[in-house]
C-alpha positions as CSV (number, residue, x, y, z in Angstrom):
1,X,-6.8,86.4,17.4
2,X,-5.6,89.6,15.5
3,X,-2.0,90.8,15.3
4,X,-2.7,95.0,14.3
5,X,-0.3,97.1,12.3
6,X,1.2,100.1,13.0
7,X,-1.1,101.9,11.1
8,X,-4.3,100.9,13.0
9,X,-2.7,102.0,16.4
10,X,-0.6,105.5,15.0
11,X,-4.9,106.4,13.4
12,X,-5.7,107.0,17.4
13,X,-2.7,110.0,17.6
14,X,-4.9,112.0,15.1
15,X,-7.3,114.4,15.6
16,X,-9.9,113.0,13.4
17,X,-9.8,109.3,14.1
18,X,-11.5,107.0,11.8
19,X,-14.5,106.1,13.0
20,X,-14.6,102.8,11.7
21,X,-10.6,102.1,13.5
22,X,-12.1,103.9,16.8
23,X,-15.5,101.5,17.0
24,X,-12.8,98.0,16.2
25,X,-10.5,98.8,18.9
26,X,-13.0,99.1,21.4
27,X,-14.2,96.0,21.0
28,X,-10.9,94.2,21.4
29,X,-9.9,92.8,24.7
30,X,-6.4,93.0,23.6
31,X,-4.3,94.5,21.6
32,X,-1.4,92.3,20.1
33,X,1.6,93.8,18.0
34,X,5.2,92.6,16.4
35,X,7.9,94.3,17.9
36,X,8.6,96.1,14.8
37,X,5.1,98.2,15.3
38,X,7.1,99.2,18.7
39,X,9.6,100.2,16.8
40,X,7.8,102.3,14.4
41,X,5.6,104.3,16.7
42,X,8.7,105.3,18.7
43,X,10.8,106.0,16.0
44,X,7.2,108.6,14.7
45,X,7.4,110.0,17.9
46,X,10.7,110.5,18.7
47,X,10.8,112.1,15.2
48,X,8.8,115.1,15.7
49,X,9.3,118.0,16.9
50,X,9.6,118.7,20.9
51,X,5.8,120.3,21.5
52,X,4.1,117.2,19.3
53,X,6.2,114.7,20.9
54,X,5.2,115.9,24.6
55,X,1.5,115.8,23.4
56,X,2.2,111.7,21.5
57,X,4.5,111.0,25.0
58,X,1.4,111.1,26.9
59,X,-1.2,109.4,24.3
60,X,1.8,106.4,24.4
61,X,2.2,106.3,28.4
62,X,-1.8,106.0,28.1
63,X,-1.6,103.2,25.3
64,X,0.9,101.3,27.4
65,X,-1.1,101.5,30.3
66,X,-3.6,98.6,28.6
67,X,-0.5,96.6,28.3
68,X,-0.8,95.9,24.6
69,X,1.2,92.8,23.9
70,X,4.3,93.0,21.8
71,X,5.1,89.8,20.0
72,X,9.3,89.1,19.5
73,X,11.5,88.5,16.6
74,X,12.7,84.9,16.8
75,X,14.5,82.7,14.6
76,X,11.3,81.1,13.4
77,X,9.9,84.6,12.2
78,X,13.2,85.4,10.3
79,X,12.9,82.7,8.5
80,X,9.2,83.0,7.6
81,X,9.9,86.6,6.6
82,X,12.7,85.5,4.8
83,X,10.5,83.3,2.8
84,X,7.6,86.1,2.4
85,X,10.3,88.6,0.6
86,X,11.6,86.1,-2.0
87,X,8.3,85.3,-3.1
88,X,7.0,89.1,-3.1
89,X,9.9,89.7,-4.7
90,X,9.9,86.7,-7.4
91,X,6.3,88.2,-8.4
92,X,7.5,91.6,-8.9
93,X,7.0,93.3,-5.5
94,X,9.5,94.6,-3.2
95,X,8.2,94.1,0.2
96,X,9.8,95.9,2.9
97,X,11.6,94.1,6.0
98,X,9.4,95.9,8.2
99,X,6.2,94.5,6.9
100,X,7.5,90.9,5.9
101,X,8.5,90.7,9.8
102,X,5.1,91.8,10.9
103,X,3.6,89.3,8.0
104,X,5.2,86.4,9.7
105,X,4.7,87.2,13.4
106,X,0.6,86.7,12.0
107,X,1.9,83.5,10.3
108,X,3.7,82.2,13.4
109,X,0.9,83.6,15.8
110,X,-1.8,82.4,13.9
111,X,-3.4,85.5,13.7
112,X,-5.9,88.4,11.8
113,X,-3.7,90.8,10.4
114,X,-5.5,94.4,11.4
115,X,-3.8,96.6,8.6
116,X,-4.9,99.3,6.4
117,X,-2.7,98.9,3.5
118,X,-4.6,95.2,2.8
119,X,-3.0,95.3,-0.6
120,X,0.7,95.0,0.6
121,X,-0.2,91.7,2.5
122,X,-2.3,90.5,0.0
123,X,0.1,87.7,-1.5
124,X,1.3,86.9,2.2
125,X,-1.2,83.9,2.5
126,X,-2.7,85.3,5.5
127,X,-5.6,86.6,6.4
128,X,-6.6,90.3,6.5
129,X,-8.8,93.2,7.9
130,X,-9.0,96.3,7.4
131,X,-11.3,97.9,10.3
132,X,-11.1,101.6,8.1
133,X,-14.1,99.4,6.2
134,X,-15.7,98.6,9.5
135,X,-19.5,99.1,10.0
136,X,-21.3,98.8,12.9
137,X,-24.4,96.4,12.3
């Protein structure tokens, strides 16, 4: 049902999670993400220096022990992303790779994209939520 972004998942290494992120993740039943999100938390952690990486080398043996699902690359999503960049960038916005790749892995999965920066997937034609806007009711 949702595809999340790398910046939903990364707001669990901090110190002072969002509470609205915290209450939306525990309510999922899994937690699906685009290779490139896979890509992007290793690269932050492998990044940093050796004492925060030891500290983010456990939180990630922890995440991977739900077994979040990471969603491949194929031909299908190239071409989709391939699509989503000319058009972002035919209306004046450069869209990176990274995020036109995650933009069609929703499209192809048919799912919620769980981002916080809403406004770069805006024109994307898919559908969005931002769970830093999330209220318990």
């Amino acid at each position: 049902m949702y595809l999340i972004d790398t910046n939903i998942i990364s707001e669990l290494t901090k110190p002072k999670k969002n509470p609205g992120v915290v209450k939306w993740i525990a309510m999922q039943d899994t937690l699906s993400l685009s290779v490139v999100s896979y890509h992007e938390l290793r690269y932050g952690i492998n990044r940093v220096k050796k004492e925060q990486r030891k500290k983010l080398e456990i939180w990630w043996n922890e995440f991977i022990s739900f077994n979040p699902e990471f969603l491949p690359i194929d031909i299908n999503i190239a071409n989709i992303s391939s699509v989503i960049r000319c058009k972002s960038e035919s209306e004046g916005h450069i869209m990176t790779l990274a995020d036109s790749f995650i933009a069609a892995t929703a499209i192809q999965s048919n799912k919620i994209l769980v981002t916080r920066n809403v406004s770069d997937f805006e024109k994307c034609g898919i559908s969005l939520l931002n769970p830093f806007e999330f209220v318990d009711t």
